[in-house]
Every structure is written in structure tokens, then in C-alpha cells.
N, C-alpha and C positions, 0 to 999 in steps of 0.2 A: 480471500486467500491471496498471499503475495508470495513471489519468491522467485526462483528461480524459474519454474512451470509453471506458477501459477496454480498449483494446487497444494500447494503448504500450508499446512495451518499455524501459520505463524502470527496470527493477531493476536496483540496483548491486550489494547483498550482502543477504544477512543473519546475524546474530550466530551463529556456528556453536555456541556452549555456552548458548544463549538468558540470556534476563534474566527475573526475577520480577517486572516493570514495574508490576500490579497488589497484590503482597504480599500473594498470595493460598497461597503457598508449594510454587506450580506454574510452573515453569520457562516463561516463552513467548517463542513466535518473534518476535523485532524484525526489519525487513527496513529497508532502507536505498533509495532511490529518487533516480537522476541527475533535478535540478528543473528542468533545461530537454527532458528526454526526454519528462517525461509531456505538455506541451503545454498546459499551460494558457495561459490568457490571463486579462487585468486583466478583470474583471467576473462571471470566471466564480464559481458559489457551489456547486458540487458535486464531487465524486471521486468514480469508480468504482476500485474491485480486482476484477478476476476471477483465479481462479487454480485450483488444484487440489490437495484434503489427498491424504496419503498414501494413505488408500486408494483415488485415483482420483476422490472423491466432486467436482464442479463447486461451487465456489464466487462468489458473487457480494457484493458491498458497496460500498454508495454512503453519502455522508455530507458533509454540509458542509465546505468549504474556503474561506478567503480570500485572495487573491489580489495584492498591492498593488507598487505599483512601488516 
């Protein structure tokens, strides 16, 4: 879930065969996100992800965003 709280369900996909986005020559998850599910608004300056690795472990990440009409 991404978005403003973090509890939106706003994921669209993510890339099934991953991408190396870092070129670090380990394959990572991209995830793709509908931009009006997560709910933000003009002003807001943070994102939450909560979600869950494969082994169940809870994950959490917040991080700046900007927002502009």
C-alpha cells in the first residue's frame, strides 16, 4: 500500500522479471502505483509504503514527495 497513509491501495503492477534500476547487478522489484488511488494532495511533502517481503517480515517507508498541479 502507498500513498498518503500508507494505507491506499493504490498498486497497479509491478514488473514481473524485475529491473537492475540501481546497477548494482541484482535484479529489483519496481512496482507501478494508480496516482490518484494513493490520495495525495497539492501541499503534501511525504509518502508512506507499508507492505510485506516474502517472508512475511512487515515493512514500512516514508520519504519525501512533491506534489504539483
Amino acid at each position: 500500500m502507498f500513498g498518503r497513509t500508507g494505507n491506499e491501495h493504490s498498486l497497479a503492477f509491478c514488473n514481473p522479471n524485475g529491473d537492475d534500476v540501481n546497477r548494482d547487478g541484482f535484479l529489483d522489484l519496481v512496482c507501478h502505483f494508480d496516482t490518484e488511488a494513493t490520495g495525495f494532495q497539492f501541499g503534501d511533502t511525504q509518502g508512506i509504503l507499508k507492505g510485506q517481503a516474502v517472508d512475511h517480515t512487515l515493512i514500512n517507508g516514508i520519504d519525501s514527495v512533491r506534489i504539483i498541479k
